[in-house]
N, C-alpha and C positions, 0 to 999 in steps of 0.2 A: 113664766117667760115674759121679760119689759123689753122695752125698746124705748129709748130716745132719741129725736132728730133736732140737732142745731142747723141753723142757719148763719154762716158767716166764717172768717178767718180761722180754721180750724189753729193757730199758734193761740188768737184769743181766747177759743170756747175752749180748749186744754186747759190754760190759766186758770179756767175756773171749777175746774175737777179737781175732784183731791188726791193728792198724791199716795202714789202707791195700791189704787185701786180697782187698776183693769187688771185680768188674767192675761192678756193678750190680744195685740195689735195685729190684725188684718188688712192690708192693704193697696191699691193700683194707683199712685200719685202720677201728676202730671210725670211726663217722657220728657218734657223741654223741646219736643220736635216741633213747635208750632201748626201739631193735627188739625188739617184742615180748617184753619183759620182760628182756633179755639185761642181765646185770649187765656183758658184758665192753664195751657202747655206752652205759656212763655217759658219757662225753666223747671231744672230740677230743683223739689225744695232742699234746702239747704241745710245747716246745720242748727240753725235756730229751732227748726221745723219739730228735729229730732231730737233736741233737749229738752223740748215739752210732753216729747210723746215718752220719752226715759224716766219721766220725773213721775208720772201717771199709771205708768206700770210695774207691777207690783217686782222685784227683788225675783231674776229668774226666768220671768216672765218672756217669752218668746215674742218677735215680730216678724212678720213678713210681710217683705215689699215689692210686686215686681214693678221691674225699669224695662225702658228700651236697649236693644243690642248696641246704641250706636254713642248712648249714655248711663248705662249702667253702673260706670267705674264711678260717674259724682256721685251718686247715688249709695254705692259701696261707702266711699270715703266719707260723705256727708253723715252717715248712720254710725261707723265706726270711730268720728273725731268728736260725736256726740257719747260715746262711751260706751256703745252698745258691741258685743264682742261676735265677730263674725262667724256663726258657725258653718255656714255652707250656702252653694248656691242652687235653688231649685231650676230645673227647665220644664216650661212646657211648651211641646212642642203640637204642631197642627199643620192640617194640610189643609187649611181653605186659605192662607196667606197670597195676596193679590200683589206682585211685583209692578211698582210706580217705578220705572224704569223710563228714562229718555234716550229714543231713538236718535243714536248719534247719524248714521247714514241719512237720514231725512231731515235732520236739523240741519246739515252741512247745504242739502237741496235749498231748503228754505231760506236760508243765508243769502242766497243769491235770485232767490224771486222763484221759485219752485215749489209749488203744494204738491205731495204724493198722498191723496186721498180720496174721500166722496166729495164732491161738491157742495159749496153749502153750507158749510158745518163753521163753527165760532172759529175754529183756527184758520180754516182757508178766508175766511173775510178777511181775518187778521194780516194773513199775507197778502191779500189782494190789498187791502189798504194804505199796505206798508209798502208798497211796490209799484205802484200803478199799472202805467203800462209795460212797465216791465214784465211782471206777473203774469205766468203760466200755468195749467194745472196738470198733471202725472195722476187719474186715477186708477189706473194699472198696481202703483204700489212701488216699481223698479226702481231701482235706483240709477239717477240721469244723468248729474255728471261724474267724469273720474274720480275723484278725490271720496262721492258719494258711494262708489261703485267698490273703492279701495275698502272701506271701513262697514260695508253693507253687513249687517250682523251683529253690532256692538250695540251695548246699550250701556249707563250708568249706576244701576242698582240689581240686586239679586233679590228671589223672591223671600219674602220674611216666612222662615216655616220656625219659629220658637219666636218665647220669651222668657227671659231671666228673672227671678225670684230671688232676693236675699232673705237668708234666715238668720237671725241676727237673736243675741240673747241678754235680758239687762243681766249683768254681773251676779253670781251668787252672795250669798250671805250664810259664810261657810261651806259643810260640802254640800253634796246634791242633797244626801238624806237630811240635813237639817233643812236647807233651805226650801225642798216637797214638806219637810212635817209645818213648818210655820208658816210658810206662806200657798202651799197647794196648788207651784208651779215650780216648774223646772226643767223637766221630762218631755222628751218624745211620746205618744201615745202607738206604740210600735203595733202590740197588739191589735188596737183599733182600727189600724190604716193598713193591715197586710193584703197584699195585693192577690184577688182569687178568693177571697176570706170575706168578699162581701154580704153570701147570702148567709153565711153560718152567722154573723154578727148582726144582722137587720134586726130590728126589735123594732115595729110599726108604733107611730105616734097619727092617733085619727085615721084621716082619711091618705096623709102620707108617711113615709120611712124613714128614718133616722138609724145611723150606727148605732149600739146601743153597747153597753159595758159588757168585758168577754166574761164575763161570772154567770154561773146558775144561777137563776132568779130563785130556783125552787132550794138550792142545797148550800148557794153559795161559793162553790167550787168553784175552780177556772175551768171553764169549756177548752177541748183539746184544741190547740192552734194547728192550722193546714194550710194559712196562707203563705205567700213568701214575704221575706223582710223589703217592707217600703224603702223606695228607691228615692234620687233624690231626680228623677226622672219620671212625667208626667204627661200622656199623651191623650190627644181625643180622638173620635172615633176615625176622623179621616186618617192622622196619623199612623193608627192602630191598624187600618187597612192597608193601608201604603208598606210599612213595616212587613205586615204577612206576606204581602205579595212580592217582598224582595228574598222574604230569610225562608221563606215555602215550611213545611211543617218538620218540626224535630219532635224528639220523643227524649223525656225525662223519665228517671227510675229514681225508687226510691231504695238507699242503701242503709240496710241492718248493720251496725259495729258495737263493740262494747262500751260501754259506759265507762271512762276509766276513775270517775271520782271515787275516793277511797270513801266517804261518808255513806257513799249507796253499797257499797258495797258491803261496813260492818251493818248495816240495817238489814240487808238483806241475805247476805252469804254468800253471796255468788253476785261476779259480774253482768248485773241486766244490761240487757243491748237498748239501745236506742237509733229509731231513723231518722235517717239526712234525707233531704231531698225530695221532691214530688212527683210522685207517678201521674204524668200526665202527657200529655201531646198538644203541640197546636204551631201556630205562628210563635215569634218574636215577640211580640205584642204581649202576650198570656207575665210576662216577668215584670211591666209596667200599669202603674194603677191608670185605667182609661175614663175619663172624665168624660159621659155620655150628655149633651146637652140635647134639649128642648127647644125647637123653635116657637114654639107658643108660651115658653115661661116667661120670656123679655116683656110678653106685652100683658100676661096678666094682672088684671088688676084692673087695667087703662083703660074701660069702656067709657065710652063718650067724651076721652081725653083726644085737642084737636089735635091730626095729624101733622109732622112736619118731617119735611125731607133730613135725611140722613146723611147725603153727598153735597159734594161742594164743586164748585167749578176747576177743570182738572183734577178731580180725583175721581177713580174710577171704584173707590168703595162705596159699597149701597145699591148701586145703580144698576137697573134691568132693564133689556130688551125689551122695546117698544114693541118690537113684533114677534119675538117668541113668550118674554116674559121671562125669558132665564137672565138672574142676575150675574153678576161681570165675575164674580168669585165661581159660582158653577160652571161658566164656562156658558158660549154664546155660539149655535153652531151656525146660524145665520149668515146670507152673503151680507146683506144690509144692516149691519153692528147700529142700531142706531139707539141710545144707551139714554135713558130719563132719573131722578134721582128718586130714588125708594122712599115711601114718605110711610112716618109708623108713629103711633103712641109713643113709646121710648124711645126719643128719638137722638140717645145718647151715644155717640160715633164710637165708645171704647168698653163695652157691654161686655162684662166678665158672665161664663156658665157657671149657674148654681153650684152644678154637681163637682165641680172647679174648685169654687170658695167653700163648699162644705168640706171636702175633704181636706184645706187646710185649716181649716179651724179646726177639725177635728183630731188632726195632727198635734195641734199645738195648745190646745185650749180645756181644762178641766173640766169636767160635766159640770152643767149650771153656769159656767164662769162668763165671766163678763167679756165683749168682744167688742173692742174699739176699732173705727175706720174714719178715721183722719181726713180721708179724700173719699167717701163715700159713692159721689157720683148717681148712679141712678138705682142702689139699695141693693147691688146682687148682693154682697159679705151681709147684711143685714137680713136678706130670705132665707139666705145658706144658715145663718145663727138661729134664726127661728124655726128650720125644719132638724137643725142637731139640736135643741134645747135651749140652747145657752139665750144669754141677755144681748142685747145689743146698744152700741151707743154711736150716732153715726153723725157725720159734720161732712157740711159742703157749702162753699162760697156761691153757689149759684140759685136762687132762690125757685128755679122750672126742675132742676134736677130734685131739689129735694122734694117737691111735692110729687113727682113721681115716684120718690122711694116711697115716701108717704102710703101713695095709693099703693104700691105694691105688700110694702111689708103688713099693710091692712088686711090686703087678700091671701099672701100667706098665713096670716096668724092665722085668720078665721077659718082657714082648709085645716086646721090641727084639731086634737082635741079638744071636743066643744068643753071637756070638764075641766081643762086648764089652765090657768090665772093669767088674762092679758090685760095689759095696761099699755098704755102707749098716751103720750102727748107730746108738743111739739115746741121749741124754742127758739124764738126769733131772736138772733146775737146780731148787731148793729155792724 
């Protein structure tokens, strides 16, 4: 297993890869929402972006990109005018999304020289300043004049509970079967990715787990498949909870019918049956793959890397209770909200879960094969490649992020098999 990290204009360090020689493209590129202040989510990239990342991978070869809900469509167009052919769109969804929502009933107050708040705090200056003596403060909450009174309850945005994935495919060369025999991409890894089917497929690498091929090691054979067919639906544990606690538990059966292929039939003489379906029970959740994440994976690695804050002013991601300690996503049951900005080693605001990016790679990507990230960010697709096997090759225009991956995919590797070939070195592109 290698890995290589560039530093700089992922359109330049592509130029200098050789064509046609990733298995597949992994990747979270900027949204174009200007997240919190970040210069590198000026825009979605654009079609240039993805004529380098086409030319790189291999005839076949799958990518995935997720976008924001609010621009996903350039993002669509931009991959598809580059030549790549749309095969579907993934969702995942989660329930820790923090709705940035502005209070229209309080802002109407404010308009006119009215804080409805705590005392104190950066916005009531704001209005005290803007106001003078006009300026009053409401910290009750209510809403004080009419007009305020009329619209009390509205707000401008909904809480973001998904994100959208494109799965996009470069062009065959021929049909599937030629273009899997010569280039060893093409395909879904259906097998690999059934959902419920996780513990029958585990095959441990070192000290941690990795999918591993649905064949007998010992006979060769294909192990019986029992999971269900992967969905293009993708949820995490909050999700997954949220889901059971609406759909409460059903019960699945599994149904015997005959086999109608006439081939099994002169083999064997008689119509063998075969079953549909899975004898099971549970929530909703049980038919969707759940992407369980770690909160100590983000920062592994990063001992004695200095800490910095994660939030920004007005934005309420990151940030916990000064006096409980629950962060603003948990929920804050506190009279006195008084909110400071989360400060961590990875202190990368759009932090994808491993068990997230393994499982698309694993979807998409041959055993061994090479896994490119374009927009790298702070190494998650680069951990995930390293605990499924595969190669990695990651690029990022920001020179703190990548030495975070750095440190991280160091500390991955080294938790695998000590008896397993790593290499890793680093490239500074101008």
């Amino acid at each position: 297993m290698t890995y290589t990290l560039h530093t700089g204009d992922c359109r330049d360090v592509m130029a200098t890869l050789e064509a046609e020689s990733v298995d597949a493209i992994v990747c979270d590129p900027p949204y174009g929402l200007s997240f919190m202040g970040k210069g590198w989510d000026h825009g979605v990239p654009g079609v240039d972006f993805w004529l380098e990342a086409l030319r790189v991978l291999k005839p076949g070869g799958h990518l995935i990109a997720f976008g924001g809900t609010r621009t996903y469509h350039r993002l669509a167009v931009a991959i598809e005018d580059a030549g790549f052919e749309v095969r579907d769109c993934l969702m995942w969804l989660y329930g820790s999304g923090f709705p940035k929502s502005h209070d229209v009933s309080k802002a109407i107050d404010k308009q006119v020289g009215i804080w409805r708040g705590r005392a104190g705090t950066a916005h009531e200056n704001d209005t005290k300043r803007s106001f003078g003596q006009h300026y009053e403060t409401n910290d009750k909450g209510a809403p004080s004049t009419d007009l305020a009174k009329q619209w009390h309850g509205w707000g401008t945005a909904l809480k973001p509970a998904y994100e959208p994935a494109i799965l996009a495919r470069k062009p065959l060369r021929g049909t599937v079967a030629d273009n899997v025999a010569q280039w060893g991409v093409g395909g879904l890894n259906i097998d690999g990715c059934r959902v419920g089917d996780e513990d029958r497929l585990q095959k441990p690498v070192g000290n941690l787990t990795s999918i591993g091929s649905t064949r007998n090691h010992s006979h060769g054979e294909p192990r019986p498949v029992c999971g269900r067919w992967p969905s293009n639906v993708i949820l995490d544990e909050d999700a997954a909870a949220a889901l059971d606690a609406q759909s409460g538990v059903s019960v699945s059966k599994a149904t015997p019918r005959n086999n109608k292929k006439v081939e099994d039939m002169f083999l064997t003489g008689k119509k063998p049956t075969i079953t549909q379906g899975h004898s099971d029970s549970g929530g909703a959740s049980r038919f969707f793959y759940t992407a369980k994440a770690s909160r100590s994976e983000r920062e592994a690695g990063l001992d004695g890397v200095e800490l910095q804050s994660i939030g920004a002013k007005g934005n309420g991601l990151g940030r916990t209770c000064e006096v409980c300690g629950a962060s603003v996503l948990e929920g804050c049951a506190c009279d006195n909200r008084t909110y400071s900005n989360q400060k961590r080693a990875n202190h990368h605001p759009t932090v994808k879960p491993i068990a997230l990016m393994r499982y698309m790679i694993r979807l998409v990507t041959p055993k061994g094969g090479i896994v490119l990230d374009p927009f790298m960010g702070s190494g998650s697709t680069g951990c995930a490649a390293m605990v499924e096997g595969m190669q990695f090759v990651g690029i990022d225009i920001t020179p703190e992020y990548v030495d975070i991956a750095r440190r991280r995919l160091a500390w991955w590797s080294c938790s695998l098999d000590n008896t397993a070939t790593m290499e890793s070195h680093e490239e500074n592109e101008a």
